[in-house]
Backbone as XML, in Angstrom:
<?xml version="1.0"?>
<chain id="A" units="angstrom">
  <residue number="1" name="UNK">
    <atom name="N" x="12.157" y="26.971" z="-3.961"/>
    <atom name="CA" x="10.975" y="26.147" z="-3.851"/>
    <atom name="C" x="10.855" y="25.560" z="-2.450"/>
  </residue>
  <residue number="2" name="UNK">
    <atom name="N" x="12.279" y="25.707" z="-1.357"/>
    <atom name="CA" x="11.532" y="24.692" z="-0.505"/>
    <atom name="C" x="11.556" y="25.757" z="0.327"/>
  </residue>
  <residue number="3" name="UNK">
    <atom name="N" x="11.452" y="27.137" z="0.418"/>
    <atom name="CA" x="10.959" y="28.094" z="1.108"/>
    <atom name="C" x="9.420" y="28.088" z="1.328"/>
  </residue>
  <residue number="4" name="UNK">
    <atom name="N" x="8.879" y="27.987" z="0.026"/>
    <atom name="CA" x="7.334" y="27.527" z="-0.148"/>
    <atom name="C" x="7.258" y="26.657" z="0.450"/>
  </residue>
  <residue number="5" name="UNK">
    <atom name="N" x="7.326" y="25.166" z="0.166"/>
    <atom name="CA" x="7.162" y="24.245" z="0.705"/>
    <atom name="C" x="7.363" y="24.069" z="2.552"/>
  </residue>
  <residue number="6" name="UNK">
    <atom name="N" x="8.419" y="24.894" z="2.637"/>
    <atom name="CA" x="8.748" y="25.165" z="4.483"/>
    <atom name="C" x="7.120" y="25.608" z="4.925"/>
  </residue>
  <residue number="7" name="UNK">
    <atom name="N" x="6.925" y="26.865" z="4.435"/>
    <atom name="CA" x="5.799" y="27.529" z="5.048"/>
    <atom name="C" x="4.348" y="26.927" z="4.923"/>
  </residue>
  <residue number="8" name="UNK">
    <atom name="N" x="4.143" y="25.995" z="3.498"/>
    <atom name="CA" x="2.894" y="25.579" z="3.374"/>
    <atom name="C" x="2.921" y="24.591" z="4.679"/>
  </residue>
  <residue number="9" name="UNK">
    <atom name="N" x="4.221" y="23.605" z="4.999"/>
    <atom name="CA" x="4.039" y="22.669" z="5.885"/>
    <atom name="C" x="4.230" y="23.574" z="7.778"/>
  </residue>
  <residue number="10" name="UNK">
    <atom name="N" x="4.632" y="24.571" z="7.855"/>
    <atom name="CA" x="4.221" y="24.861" z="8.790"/>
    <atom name="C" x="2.550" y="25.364" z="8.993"/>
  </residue>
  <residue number="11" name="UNK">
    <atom name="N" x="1.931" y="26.206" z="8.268"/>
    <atom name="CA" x="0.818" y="26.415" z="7.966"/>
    <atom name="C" x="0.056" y="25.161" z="8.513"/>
  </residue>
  <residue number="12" name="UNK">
    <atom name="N" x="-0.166" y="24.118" z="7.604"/>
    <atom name="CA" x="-0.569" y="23.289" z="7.888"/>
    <atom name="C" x="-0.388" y="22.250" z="9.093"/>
  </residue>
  <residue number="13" name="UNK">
    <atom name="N" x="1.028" y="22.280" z="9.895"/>
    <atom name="CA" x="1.362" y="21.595" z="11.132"/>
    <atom name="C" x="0.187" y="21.434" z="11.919"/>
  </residue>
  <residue number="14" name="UNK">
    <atom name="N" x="-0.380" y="22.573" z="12.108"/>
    <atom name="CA" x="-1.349" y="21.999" z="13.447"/>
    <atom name="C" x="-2.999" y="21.412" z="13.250"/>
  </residue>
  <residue number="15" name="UNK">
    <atom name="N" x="-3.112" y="21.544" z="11.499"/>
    <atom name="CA" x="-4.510" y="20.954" z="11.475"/>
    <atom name="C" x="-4.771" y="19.744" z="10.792"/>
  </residue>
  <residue number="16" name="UNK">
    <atom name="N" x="-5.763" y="18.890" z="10.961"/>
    <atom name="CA" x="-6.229" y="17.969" z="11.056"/>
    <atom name="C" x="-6.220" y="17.381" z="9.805"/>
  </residue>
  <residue number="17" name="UNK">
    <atom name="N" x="-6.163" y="15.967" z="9.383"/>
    <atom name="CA" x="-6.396" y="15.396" z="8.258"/>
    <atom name="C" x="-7.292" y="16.162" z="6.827"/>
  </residue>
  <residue number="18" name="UNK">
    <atom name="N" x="-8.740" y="16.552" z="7.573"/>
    <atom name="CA" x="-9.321" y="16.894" z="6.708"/>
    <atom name="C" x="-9.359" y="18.284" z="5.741"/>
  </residue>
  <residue number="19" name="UNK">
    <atom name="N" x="-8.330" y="19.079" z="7.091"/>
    <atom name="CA" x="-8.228" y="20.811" z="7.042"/>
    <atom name="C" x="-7.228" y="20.615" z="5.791"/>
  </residue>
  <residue number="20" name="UNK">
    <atom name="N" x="-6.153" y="19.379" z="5.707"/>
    <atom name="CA" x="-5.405" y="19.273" z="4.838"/>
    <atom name="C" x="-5.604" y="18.898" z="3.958"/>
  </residue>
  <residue number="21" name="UNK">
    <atom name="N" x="-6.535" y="18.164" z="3.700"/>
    <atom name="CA" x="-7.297" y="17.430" z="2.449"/>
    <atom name="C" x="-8.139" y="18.934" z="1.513"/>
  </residue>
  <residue number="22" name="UNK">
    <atom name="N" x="-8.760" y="19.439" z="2.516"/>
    <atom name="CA" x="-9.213" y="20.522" z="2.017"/>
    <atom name="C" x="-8.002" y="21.241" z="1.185"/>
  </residue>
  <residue number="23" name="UNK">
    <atom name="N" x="-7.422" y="21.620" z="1.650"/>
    <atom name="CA" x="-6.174" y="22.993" z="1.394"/>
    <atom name="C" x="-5.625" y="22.292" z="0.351"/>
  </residue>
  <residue number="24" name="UNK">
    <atom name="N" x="-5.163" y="21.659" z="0.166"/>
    <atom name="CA" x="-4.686" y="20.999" z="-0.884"/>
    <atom name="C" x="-5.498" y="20.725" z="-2.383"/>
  </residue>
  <residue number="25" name="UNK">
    <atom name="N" x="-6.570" y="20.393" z="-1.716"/>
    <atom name="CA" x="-7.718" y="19.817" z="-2.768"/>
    <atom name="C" x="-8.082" y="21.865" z="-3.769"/>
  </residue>
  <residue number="26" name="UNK">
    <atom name="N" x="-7.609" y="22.467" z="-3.031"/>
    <atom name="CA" x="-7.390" y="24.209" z="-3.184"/>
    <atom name="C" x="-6.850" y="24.522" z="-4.241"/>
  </residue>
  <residue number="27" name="UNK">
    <atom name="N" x="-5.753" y="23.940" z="-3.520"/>
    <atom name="CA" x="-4.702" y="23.776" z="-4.483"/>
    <atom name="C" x="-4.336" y="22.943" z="-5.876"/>
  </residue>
  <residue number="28" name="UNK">
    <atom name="N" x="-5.390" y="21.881" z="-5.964"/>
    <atom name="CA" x="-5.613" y="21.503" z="-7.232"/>
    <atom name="C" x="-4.222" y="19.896" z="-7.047"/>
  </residue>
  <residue number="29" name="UNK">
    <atom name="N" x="-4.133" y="19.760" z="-5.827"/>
    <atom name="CA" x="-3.293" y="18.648" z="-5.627"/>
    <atom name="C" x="-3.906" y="17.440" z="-5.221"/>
  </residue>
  <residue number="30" name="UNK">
    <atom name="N" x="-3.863" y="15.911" z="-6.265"/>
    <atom name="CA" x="-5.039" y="15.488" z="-6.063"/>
    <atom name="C" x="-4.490" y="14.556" z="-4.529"/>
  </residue>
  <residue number="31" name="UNK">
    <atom name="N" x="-5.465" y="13.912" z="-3.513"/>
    <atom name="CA" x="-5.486" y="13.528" z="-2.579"/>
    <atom name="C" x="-4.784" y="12.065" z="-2.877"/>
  </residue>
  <residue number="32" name="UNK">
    <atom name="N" x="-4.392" y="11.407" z="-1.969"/>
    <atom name="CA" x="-3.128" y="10.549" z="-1.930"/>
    <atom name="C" x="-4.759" y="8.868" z="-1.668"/>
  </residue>
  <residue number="33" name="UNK">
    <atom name="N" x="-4.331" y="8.677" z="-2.803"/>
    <atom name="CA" x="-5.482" y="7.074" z="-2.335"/>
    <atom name="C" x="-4.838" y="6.031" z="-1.821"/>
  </residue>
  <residue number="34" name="UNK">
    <atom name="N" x="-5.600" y="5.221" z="-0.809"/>
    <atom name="CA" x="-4.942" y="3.823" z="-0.207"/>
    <atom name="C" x="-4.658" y="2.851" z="-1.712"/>
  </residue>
  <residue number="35" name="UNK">
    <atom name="N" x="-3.817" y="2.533" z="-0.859"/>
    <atom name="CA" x="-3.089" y="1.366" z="-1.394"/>
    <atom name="C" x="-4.029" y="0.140" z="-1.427"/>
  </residue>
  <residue number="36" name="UNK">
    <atom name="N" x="-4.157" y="-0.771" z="-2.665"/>
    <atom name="CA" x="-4.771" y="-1.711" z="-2.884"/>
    <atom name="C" x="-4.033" y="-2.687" z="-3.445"/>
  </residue>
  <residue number="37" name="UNK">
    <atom name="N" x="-3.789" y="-3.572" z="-2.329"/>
    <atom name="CA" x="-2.382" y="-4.553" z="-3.046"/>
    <atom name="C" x="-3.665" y="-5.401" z="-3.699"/>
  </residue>
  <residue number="38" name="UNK">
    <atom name="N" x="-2.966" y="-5.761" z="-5.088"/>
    <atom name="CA" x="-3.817" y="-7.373" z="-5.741"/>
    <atom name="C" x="-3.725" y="-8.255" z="-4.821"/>
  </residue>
  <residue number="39" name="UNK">
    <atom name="N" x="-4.213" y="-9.345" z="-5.409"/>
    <atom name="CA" x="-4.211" y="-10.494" z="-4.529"/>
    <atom name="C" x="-3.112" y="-11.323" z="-5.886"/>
  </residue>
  <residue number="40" name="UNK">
    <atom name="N" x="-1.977" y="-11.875" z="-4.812"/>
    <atom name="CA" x="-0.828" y="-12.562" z="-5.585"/>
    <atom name="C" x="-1.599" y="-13.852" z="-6.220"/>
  </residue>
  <residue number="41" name="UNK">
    <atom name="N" x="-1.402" y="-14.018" z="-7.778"/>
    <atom name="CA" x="-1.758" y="-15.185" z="-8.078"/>
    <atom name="C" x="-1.190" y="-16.455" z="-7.986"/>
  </residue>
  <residue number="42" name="UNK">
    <atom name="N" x="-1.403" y="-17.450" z="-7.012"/>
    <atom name="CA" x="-0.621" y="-18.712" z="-6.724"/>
    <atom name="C" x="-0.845" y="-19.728" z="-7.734"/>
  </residue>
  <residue number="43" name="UNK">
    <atom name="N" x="0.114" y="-20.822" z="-8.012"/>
    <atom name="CA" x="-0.153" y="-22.372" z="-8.567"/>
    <atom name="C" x="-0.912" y="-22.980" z="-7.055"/>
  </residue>
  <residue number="44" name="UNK">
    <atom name="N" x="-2.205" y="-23.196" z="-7.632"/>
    <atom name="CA" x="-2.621" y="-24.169" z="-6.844"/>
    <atom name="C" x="-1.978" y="-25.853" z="-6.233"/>
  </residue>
  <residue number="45" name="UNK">
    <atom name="N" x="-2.158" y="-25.893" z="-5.059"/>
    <atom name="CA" x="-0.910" y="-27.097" z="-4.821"/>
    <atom name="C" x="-2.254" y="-27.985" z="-5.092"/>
  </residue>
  <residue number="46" name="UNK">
    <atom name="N" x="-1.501" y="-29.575" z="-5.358"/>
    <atom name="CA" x="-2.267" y="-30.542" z="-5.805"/>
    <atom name="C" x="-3.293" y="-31.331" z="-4.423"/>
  </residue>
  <residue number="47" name="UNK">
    <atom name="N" x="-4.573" y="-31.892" z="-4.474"/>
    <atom name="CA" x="-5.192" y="-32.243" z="-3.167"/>
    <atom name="C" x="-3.973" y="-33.691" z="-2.700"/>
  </residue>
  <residue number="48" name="UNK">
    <atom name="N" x="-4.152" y="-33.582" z="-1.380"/>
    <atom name="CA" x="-2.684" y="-35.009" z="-1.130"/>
    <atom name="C" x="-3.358" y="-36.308" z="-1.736"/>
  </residue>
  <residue number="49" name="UNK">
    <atom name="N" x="-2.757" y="-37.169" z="-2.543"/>
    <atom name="CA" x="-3.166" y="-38.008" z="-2.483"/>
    <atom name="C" x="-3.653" y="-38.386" z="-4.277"/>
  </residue>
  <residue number="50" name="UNK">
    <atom name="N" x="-3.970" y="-37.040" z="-4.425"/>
    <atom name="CA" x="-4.497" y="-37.385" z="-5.871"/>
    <atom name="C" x="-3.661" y="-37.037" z="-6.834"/>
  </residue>
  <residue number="51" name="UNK">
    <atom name="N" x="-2.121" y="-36.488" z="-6.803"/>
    <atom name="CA" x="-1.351" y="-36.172" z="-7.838"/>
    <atom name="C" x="-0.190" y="-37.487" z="-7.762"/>
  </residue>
  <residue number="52" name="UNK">
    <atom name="N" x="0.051" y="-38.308" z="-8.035"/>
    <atom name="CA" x="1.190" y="-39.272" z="-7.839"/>
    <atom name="C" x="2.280" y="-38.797" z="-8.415"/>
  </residue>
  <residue number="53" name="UNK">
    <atom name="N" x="2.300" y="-38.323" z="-8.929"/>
    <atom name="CA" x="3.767" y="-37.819" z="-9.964"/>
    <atom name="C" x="4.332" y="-36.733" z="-8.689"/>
  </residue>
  <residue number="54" name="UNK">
    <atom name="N" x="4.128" y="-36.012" z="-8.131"/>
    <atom name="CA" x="4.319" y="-35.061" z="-6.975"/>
    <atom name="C" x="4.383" y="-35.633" z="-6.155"/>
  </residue>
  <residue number="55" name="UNK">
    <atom name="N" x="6.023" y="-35.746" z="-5.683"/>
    <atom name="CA" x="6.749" y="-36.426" z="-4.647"/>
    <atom name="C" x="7.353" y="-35.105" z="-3.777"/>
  </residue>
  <residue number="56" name="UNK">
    <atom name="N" x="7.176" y="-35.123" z="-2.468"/>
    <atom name="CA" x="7.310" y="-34.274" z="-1.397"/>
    <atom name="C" x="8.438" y="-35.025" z="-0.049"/>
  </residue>
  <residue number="57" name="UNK">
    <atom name="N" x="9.371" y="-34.495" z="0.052"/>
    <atom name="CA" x="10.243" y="-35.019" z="0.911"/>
    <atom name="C" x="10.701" y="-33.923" z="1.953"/>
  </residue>
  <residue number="58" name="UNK">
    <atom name="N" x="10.392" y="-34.500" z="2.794"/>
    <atom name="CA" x="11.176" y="-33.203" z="4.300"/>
    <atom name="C" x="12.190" y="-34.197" z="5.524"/>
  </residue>
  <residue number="59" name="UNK">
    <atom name="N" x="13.064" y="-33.345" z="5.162"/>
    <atom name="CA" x="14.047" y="-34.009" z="6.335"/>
    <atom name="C" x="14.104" y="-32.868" z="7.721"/>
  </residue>
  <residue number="60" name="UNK">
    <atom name="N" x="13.749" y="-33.546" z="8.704"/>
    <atom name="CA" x="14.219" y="-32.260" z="9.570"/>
    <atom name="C" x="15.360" y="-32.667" z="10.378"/>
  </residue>
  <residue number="61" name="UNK">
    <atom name="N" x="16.352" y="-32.114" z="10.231"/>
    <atom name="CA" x="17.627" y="-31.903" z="10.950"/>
    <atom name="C" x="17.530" y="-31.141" z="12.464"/>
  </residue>
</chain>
């Protein structure tokens, strides 16, 4: 198998994004989609001033 694989990727070495998108798409191999990170869901921090129970301390050394 990686005899195949040697030659399809030389074949393909010298052409362009789309020549490869094509050839592949030929081949019935589906095309590679971007990445769509979620958006991380945070705990909202409290506005200053209006949570009293939420005590915040920083020492800097």
């Amino acid at each position: 198998m990686s005899e195949a694989l040697d030659r399809v990727m030389e074949a393909l070495a010298g052409a362009g994004e789309d020549a490869v998108a094509a050839a592949l798409s030929e081949l019935a191999v589906p095309r590679p989609r971007p990445l769509v990170l979620a958006a991380r869901s945070r705990t909202p921090l409290p506005v200053p001033g209006k949570a009293p129970q939420v005590v915040s301390e920083v020492e800097w050394v």
